[in-house]
C-alpha positions as CSV (number, residue, x, y, z in Angstrom):
1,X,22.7,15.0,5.7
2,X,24.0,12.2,8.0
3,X,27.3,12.3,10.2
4,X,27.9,9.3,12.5
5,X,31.3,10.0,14.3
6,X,32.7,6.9,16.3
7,X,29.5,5.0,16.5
8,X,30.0,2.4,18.8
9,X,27.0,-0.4,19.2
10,X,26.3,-3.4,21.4
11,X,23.1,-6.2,20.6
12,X,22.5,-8.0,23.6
13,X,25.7,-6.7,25.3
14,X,27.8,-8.0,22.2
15,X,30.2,-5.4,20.4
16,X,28.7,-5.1,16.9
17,X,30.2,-1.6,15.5
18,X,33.6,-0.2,16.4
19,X,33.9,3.3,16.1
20,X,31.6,3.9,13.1
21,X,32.5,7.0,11.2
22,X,30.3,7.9,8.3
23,X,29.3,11.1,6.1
24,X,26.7,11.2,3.3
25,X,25.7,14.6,1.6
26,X,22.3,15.7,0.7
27,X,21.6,14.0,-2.7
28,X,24.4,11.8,-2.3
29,X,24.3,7.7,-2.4
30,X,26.3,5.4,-0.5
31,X,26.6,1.7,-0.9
32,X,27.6,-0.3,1.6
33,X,29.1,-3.7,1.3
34,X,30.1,-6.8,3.7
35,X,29.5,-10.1,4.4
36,X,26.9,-11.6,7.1
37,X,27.3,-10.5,10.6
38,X,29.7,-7.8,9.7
39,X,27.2,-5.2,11.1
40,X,25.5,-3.7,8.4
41,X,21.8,-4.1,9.3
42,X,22.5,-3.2,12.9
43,X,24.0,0.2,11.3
44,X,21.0,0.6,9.6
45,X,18.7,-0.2,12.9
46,X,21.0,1.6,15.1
47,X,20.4,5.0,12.9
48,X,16.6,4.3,12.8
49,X,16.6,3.6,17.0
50,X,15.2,0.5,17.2
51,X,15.3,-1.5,20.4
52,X,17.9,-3.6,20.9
53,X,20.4,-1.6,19.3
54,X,22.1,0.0,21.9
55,X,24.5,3.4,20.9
56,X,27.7,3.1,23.6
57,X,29.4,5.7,22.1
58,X,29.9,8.3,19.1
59,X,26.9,10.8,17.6
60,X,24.6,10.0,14.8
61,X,23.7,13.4,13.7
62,X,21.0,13.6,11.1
63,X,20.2,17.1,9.4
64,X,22.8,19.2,11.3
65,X,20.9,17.5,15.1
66,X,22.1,15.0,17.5
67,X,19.6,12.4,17.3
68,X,21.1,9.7,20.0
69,X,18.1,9.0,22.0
70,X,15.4,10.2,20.1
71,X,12.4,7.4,19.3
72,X,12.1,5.7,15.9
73,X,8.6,7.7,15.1
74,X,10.8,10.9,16.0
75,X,13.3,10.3,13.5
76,X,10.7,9.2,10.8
77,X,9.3,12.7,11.5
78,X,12.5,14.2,10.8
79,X,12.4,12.3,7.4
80,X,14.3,8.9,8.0
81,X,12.7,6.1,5.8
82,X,13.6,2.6,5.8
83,X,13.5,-0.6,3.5
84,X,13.7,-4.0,5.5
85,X,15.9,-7.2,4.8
86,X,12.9,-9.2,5.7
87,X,9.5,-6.6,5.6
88,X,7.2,-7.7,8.1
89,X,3.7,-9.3,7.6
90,X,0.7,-7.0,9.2
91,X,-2.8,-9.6,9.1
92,X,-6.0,-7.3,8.9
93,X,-4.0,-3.9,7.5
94,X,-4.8,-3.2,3.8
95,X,-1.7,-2.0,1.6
96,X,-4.5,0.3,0.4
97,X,-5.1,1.3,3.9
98,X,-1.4,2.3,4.4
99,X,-1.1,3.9,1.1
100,X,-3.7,6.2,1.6
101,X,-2.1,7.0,5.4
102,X,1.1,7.7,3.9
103,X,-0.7,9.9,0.8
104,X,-3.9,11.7,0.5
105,X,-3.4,11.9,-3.2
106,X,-5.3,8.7,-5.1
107,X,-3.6,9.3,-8.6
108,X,0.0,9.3,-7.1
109,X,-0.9,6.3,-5.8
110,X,-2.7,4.5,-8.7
111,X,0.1,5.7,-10.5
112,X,3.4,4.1,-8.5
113,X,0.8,0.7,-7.7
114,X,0.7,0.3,-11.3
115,X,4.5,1.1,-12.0
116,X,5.9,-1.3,-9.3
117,X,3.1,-4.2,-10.5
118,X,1.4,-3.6,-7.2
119,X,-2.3,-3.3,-8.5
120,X,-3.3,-6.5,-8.0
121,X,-2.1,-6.8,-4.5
122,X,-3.1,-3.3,-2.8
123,X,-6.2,-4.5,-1.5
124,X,-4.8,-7.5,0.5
125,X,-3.3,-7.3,3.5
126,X,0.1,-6.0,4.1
127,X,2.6,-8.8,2.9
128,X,0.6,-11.7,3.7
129,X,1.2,-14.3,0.8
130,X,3.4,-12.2,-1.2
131,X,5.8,-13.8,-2.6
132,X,9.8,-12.1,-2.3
133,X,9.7,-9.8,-4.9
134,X,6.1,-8.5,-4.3
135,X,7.5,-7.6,-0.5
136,X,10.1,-5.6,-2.1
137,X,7.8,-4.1,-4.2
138,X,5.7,-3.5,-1.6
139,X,8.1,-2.1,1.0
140,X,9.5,0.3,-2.2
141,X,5.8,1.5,-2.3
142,X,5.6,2.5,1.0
143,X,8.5,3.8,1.3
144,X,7.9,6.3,-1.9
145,X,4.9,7.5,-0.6
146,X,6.1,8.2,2.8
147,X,8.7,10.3,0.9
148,X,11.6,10.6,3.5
149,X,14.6,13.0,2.9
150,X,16.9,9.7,3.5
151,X,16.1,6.1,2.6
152,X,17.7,3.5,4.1
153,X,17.7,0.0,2.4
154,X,18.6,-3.0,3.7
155,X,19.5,-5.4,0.7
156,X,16.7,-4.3,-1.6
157,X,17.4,-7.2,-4.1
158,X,17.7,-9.7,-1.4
159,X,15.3,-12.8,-2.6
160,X,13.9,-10.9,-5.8
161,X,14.9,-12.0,-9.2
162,X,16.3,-10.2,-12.0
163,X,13.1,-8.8,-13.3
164,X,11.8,-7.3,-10.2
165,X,15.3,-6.1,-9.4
166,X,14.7,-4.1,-12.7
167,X,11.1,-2.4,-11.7
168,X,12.4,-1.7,-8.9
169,X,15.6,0.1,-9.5
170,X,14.2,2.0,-12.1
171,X,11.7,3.0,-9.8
172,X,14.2,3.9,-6.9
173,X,16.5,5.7,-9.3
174,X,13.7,7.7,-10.6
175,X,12.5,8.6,-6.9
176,X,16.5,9.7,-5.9
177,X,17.1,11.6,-8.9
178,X,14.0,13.2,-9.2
179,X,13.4,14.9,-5.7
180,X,17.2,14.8,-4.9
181,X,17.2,12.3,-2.2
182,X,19.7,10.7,0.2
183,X,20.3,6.8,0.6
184,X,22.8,4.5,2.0
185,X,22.1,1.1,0.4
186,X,23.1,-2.3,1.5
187,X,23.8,-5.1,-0.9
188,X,25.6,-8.4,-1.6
189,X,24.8,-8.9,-5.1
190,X,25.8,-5.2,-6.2
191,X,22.9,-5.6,-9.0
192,X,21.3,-2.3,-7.5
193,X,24.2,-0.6,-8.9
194,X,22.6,-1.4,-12.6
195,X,20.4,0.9,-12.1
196,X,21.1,3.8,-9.4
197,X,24.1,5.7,-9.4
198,X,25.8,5.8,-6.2
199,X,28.4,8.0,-5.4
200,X,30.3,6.1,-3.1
201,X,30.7,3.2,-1.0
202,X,32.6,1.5,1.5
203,X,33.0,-1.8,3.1
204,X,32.0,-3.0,6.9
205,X,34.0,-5.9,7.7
206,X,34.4,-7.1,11.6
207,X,32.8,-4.3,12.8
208,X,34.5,-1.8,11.1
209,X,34.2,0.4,8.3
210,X,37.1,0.8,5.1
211,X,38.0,3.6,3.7
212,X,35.4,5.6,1.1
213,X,36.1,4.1,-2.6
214,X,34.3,4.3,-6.0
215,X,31.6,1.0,-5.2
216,X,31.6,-0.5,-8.5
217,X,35.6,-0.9,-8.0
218,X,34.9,-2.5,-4.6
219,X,32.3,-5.1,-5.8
220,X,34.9,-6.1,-8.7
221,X,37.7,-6.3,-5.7
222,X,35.4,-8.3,-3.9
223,X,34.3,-10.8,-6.3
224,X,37.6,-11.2,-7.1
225,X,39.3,-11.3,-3.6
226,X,36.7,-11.8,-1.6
227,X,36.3,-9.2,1.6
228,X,39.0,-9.6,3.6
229,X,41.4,-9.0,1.4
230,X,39.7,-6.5,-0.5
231,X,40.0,-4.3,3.1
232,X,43.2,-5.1,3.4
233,X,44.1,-3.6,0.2
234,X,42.0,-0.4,1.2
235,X,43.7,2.1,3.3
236,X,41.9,3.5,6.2
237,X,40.7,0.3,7.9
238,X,42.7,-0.8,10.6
C-alpha cells in the first residue's frame, strides 16, 4: 500500500530523513516511535506533499504509483488521509459544513457525531474553542468521513486525556478493522496501542529509521532504556 525506498528530506535546506525505507501492506498498521525532532512529523508531511518538505532523494510509492511531485489534493484523491499534531482552527467554517462535504449521508454522520461526543460542537466553527481532546475528536471525525484508504496520524493522543484517548481508539480501531484500512501511527505515550492492534513498528531516531520489531516490545525497551539505546540494541539501524 506504501513503499518509501531511501527517502531523503530537507526543511529549510536542513537534512531531516536519511535514506527512509518503509513498507506497510494493505490492512496493515505501523507505529512509529521517536523522540522530538527525530523526523517523524516531517515523514508524515513529506508523504502527504506539503510545502516545505522537500523529497532530495528516494520514491514514495503509494498504491503500486510514484507519487513524488504530485500535489497534496492529488494524493488525498488517491486516498491519503491525515490526522494533525496540532489540527488547525478554520473561523467561519461549520464542522457541520465539512461533515456534510466530506459525506452526503446525514445518519452516518449523526451517528459517528454522537459516538465521538461531537454533537454539541458540529455547529460551531471548525476547532475554534475546543478544547484538546474535542480537536482530536474532531480531526478523527473528519478524517472517518473522508474515508481514506491510508490514515496517517500524527500523535493522536497528544494533549487528550485518558477518556478521550478511549472514544477515540475505540472509534479508530473500529474504522481500521472494519473496512480493512491502512495507518502508520505516530505516538510517544504508546496508549493508542490499548486499543488498536498494530502490526508493527519501528523507531526514527536522528533521522533514521530501526529495524521493523513487534511495537509493544519497543515501547517497553524504550521506557526502560530510553531511545538511544533501545536502537542500539535493534539491528538494522546504523
Amino acid at each position: 500500500m506504501l513503499e518509501i525506498k531511501n527517502l531523503n528530506v530537507e526543511v529549510a535546506d536542513r537534512p531531516v530523513l536519511k535514506n527512509i525505507n518503509l513498507t506497510i501492506d494493505k490492512g496493515e498498521v505501523m507505529v512509529l516511535f521517536g523522540p522530538n525532532g527525530s523526523g517523524k512529523s516531517s515523514l508524515i508531511k513529506a508523504i502527504m506533499g506539503f510545502d516545505g518538505f522537500a523529497v532530495k532523494g528516494g520514491e514514495i510509492v503509494y498504491d503500486g504509483k510514484v507519487i513524488n511531485g504530485l500535489p497534496t489534493n492529488e494524493r488525498v484523491k488517491m486516498g491519503l488521509g491525515i490526522m494533525y499534531q496540532h489540527p488547525p482552527k478554520i473561523r467561519g467554517v461549520k464542522l457541520r459544513q465539512i461533515s456534510r462535504y466530506l459525506s452526503k449521508d446525514d445518519k452516518k454522520i449523526e451517528t459517528l457525531a454522537d459516538r465521538l461526543s461531537l454533537k454539541g460542537l458540529i455547529d460551531r466553527d471548525v476547532n475554534m474553542g475546543f478544547s484538546g481532546g474535542e480537536m482530536k475528536r474532531s480531526e478523527l471525525f473528519q478524517l472517518s468521513l473522508q474515508d481514506p484508504d491510508m490514515l496517517l496520524l500524527d500523535e493522536p493522543e497528544s494533549g487528550v486525556d485518558l477518556e478521550n484517548i478511549s472514544i477515540m481508539g475505540q472509534v479508530l480501531d473500529e474504522f481500521l478493522k472494519e473496512k480493512h484500512k491502512s495507518a502508520l501511527i505516530i505516538t510517544h505515550t504508546g496508549y493508542i496501542l490499548d486499543y488498536v492492534d498494530a502490526d508493527k513498528g519501528q523507531v526514527l531516531f536522528d533521522g533514521k529509521l530501526s529495524s521493523v520489531e513487534n511495537p509493544r516490545e519497543i515501547l517497553k525497551c524504550v521506557g526502560q532504556s530510553g531511545y538511544e539505546e533501545c536502537v542500539r540494541c535493534m539491528t538494522g539501524c546504523y
